[in-house]
BALOBA-1460 file (C-alpha; in Angstrom, 3 decimals):
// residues 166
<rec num="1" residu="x" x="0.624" y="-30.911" z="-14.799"/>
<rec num="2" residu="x" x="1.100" y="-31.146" z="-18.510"/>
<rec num="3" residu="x" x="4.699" y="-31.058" z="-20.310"/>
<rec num="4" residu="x" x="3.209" y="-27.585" z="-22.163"/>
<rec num="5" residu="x" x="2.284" y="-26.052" z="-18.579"/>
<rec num="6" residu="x" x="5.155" y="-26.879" z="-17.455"/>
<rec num="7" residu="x" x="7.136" y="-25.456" z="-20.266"/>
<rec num="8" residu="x" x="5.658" y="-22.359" z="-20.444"/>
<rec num="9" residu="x" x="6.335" y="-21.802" z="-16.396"/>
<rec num="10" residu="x" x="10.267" y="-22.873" z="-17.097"/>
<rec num="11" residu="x" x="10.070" y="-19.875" z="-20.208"/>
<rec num="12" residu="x" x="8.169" y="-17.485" z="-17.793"/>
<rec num="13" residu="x" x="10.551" y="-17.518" z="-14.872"/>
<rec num="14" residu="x" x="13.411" y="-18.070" z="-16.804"/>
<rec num="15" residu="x" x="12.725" y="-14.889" z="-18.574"/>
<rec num="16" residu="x" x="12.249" y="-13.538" z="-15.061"/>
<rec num="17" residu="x" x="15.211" y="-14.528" z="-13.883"/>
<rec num="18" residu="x" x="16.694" y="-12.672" z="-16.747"/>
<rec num="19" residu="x" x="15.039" y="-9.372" z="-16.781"/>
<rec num="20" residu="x" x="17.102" y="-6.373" z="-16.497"/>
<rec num="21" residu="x" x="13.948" y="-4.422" z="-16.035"/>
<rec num="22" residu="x" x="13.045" y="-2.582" z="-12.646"/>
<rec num="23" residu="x" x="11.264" y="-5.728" z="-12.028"/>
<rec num="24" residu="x" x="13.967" y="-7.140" z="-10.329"/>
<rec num="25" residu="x" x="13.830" y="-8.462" z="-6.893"/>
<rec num="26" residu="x" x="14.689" y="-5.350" z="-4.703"/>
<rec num="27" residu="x" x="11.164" y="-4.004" z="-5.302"/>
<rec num="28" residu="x" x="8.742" y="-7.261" z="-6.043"/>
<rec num="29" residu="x" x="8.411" y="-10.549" z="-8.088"/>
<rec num="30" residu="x" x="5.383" y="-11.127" z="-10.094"/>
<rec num="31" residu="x" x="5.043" y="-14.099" z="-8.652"/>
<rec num="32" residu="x" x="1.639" y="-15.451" z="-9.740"/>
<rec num="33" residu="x" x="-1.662" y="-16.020" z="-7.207"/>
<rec num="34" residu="x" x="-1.395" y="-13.802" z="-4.118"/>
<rec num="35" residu="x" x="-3.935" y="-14.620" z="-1.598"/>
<rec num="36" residu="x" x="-5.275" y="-11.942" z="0.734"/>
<rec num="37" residu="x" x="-3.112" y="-11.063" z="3.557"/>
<rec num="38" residu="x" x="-4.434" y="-8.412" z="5.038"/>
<rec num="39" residu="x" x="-8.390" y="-7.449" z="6.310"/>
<rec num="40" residu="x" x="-8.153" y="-4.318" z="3.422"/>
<rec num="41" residu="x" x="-7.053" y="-6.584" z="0.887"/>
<rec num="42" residu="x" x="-9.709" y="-9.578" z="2.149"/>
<rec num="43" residu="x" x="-12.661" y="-7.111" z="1.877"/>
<rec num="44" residu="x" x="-11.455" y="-5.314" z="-1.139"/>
<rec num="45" residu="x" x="-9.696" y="-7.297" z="-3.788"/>
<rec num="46" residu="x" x="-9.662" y="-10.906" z="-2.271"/>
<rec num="47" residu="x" x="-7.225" y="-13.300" z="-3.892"/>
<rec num="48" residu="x" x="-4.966" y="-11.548" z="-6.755"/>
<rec num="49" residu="x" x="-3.375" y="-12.772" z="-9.414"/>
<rec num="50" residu="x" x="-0.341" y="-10.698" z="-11.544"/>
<rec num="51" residu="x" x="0.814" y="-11.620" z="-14.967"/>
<rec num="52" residu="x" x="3.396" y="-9.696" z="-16.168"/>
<rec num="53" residu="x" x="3.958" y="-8.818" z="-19.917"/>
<rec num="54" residu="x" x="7.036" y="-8.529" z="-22.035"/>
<rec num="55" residu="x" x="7.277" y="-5.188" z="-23.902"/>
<rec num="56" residu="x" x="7.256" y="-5.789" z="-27.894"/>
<rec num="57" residu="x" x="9.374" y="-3.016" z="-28.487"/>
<rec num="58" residu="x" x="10.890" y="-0.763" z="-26.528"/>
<rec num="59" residu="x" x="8.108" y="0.276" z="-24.499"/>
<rec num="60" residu="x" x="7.259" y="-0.659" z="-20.774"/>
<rec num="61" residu="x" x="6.546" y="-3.784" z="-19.351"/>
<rec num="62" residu="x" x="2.959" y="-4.425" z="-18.472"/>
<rec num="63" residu="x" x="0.939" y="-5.977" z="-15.870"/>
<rec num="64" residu="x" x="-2.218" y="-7.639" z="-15.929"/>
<rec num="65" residu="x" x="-4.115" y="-7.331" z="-12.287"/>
<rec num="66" residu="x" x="-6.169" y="-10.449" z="-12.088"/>
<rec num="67" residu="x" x="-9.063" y="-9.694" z="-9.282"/>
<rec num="68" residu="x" x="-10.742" y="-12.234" z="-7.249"/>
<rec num="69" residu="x" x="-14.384" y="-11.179" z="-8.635"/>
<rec num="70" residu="x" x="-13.056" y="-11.268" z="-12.266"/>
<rec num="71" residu="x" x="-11.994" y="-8.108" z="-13.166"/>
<rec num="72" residu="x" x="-8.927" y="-7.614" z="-14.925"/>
<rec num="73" residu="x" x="-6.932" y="-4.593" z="-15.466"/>
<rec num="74" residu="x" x="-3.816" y="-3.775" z="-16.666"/>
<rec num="75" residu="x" x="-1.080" y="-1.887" z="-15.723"/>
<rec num="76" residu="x" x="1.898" y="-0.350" z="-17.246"/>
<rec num="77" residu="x" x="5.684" y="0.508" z="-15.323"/>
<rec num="78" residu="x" x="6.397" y="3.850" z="-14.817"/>
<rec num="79" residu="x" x="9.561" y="3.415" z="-13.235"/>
<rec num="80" residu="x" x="10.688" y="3.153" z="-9.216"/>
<rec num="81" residu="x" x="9.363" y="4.889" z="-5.946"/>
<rec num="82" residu="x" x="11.907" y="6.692" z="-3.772"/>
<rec num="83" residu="x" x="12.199" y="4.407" z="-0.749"/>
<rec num="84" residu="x" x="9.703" y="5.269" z="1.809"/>
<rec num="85" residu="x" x="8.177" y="4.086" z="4.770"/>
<rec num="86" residu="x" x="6.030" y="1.060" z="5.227"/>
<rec num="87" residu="x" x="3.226" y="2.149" z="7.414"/>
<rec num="88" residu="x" x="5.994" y="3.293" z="10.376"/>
<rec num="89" residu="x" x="8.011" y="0.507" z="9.648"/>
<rec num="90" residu="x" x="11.625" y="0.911" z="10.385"/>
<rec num="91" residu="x" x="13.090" y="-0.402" z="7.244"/>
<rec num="92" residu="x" x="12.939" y="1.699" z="3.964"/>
<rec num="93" residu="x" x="11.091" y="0.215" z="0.917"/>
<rec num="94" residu="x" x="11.809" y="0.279" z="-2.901"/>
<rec num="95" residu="x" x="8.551" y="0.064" z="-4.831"/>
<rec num="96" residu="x" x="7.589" y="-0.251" z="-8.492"/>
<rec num="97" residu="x" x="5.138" y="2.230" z="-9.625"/>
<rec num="98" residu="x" x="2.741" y="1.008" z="-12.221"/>
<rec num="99" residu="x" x="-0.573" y="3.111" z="-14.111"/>
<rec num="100" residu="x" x="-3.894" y="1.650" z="-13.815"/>
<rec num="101" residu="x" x="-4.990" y="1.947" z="-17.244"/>
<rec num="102" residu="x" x="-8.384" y="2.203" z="-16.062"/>
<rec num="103" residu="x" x="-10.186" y="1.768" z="-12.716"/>
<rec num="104" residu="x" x="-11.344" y="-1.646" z="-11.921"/>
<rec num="105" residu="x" x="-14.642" y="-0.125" z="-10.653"/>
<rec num="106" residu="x" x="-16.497" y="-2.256" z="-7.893"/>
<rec num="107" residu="x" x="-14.781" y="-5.153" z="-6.725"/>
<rec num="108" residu="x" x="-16.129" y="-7.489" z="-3.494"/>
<rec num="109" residu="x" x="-19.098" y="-6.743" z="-1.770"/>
<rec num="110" residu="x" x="-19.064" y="-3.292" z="-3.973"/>
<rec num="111" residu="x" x="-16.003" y="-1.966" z="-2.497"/>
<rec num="112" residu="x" x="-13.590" y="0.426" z="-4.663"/>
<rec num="113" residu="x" x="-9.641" y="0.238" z="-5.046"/>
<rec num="114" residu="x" x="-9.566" y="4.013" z="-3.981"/>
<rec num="115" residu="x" x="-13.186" y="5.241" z="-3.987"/>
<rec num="116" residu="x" x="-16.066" y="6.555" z="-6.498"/>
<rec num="117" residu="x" x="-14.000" y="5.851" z="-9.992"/>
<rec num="118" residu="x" x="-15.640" y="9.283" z="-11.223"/>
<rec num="119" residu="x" x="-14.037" y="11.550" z="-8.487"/>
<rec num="120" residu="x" x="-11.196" y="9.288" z="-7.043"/>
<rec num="121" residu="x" x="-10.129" y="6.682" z="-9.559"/>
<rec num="122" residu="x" x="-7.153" y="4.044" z="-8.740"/>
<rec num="123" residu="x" x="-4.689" y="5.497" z="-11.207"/>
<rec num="124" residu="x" x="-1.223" y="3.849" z="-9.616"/>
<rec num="125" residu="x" x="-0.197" y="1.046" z="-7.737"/>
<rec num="126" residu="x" x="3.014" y="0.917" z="-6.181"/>
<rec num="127" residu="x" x="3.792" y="-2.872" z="-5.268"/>
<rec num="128" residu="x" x="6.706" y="-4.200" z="-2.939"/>
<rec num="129" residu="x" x="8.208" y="-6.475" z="-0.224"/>
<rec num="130" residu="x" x="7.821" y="-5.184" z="2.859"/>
<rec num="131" residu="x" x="10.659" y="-5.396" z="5.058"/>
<rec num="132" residu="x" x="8.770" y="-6.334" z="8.861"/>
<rec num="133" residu="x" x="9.576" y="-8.643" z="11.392"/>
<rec num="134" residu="x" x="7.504" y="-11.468" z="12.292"/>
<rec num="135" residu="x" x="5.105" y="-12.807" z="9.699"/>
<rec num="136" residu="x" x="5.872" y="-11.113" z="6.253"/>
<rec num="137" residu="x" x="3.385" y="-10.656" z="3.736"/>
<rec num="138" residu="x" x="4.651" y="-11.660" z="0.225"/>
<rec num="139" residu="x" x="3.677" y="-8.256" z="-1.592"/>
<rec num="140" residu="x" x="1.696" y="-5.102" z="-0.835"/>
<rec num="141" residu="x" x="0.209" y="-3.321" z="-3.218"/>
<rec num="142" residu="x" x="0.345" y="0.591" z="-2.507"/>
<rec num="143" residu="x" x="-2.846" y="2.584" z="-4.349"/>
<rec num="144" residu="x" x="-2.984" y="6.129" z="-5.378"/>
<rec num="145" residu="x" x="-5.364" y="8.583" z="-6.922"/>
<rec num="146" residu="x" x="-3.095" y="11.240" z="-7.858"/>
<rec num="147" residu="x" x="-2.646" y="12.340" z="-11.141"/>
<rec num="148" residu="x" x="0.653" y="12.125" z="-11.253"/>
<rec num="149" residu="x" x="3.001" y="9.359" z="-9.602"/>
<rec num="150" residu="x" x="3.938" y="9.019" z="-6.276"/>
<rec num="151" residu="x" x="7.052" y="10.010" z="-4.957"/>
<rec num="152" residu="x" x="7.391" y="7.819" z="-2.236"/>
<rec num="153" residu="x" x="4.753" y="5.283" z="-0.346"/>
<rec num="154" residu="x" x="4.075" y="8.487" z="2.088"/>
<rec num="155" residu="x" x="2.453" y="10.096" z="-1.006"/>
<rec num="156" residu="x" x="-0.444" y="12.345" z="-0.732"/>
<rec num="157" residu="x" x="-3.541" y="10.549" z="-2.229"/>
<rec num="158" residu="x" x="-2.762" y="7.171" z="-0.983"/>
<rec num="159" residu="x" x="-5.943" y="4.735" z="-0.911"/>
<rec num="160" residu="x" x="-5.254" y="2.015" z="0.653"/>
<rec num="161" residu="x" x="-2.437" y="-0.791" z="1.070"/>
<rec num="162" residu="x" x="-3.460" y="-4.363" z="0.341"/>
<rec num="163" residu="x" x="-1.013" y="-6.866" z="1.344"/>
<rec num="164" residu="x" x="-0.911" y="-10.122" z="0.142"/>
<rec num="165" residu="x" x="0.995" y="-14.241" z="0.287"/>
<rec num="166" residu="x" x="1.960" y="-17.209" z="-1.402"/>
C-alpha cells in the first residue's frame, strides 16, 4: 500500500472517529466495501461500497452508494429513525435515514432498489447494525419509496432490506 493511501485512510477514519454527526456508531459506520450478505442484497445490489462526505458548510453529510454494476448514487442525511424492529427481531434498532438523490435505476440482472423508478423510485435508505444472534451481518440497508421519511424500519413503503459484511 502506498504512504499516500495510507495517509488518506489514517485522515478518513480519524475524522470518523471524530464526528459528532448522527454518524456515530449506535446507528452504522461507513465502513468501506460491504459484500452481499443476504440473497436480496446478492441478486439486487451485489457488493457495495459507501463513501461518506464531509459537509462544506453547514449542510448535511453525504453519502456516495457505490453499486456492484457501477452505478453510483448519492445520498444525503436526513437525520435518525425511531428505533424499530428488525424484521421480528427482539432488539430495537437506531437507523440513519439518508435521501436517494436519484434512483439508481436497474442494477444486477435488471433488478430495481424498490421497483419501476417512474412509479416506485428508491427515495430513502435507512442503514444500521442489526442487533441478532448468531451470525451478524455488518450493515443493512433499509429502502423506502415514500415521499416522505420513514418513521421507523416498520414504515409503510418499505422495499426491501439488503444486508451486508466485511
Amino acid at each position: 500500500m502506498k504512504l499516500q493511501s495510507v495517509t488518506r485512510s489514517l485522515l478518513i477514519v480519524g475524522g470518523l472517529l471524530a464526528s459528532s454527526s448522527v454518524f456515530g456508531q449506535e446507528a452504522w459506520q461507513p465502513d468501506g466495501l460491504l459484500r452481499a450478505f443476504s440473497r436480496t442484497a446478492e441478486a439486487i445490489t451485489g457488493d457495495i461500497r459507501l463513501t461518506r462526505h464531509e459537509p462544506a458548510r453547514a449542510g448535511s453529510a453525504t453519502v456516495t452508494l457505490a453499486l456492484a454494476n457501477g452505478h453510483r448514487v448519492r445520498l444525503s442525511s436526513v437525520g435518525t429513525l425511531a428505533p424499530g424492529r428488525d424484521g421480528g427481531a427482539d432488539a430495537r434498532q437506531r437507523a440513519e435515514v439518508l435521501r436517494f438523490a436519484q434512483d439508481p435505476g436497474p442494477l444486477l440482472n435488471g433488478n430495481m432498489l424498490c421497483g419501476d423508478p417512474a412509479t416506485h423510485p428508491a427515495r430513502y435508505a435507512a442503514l444500521y447494525r442489526p442487533a441478532r444472534g448468531g451470525v451478524n451481518p455488518a450493515l443493512c440497508m433499509a429502502v423506502f419509496s415514500s415521499k416522505e421519511p420513514p418513521r421507523s424500519l416498520d414504515s409503510a413503503d418499505l422495499c426491501a432490506i439488503y444486508c451486508y459484511n466485511r
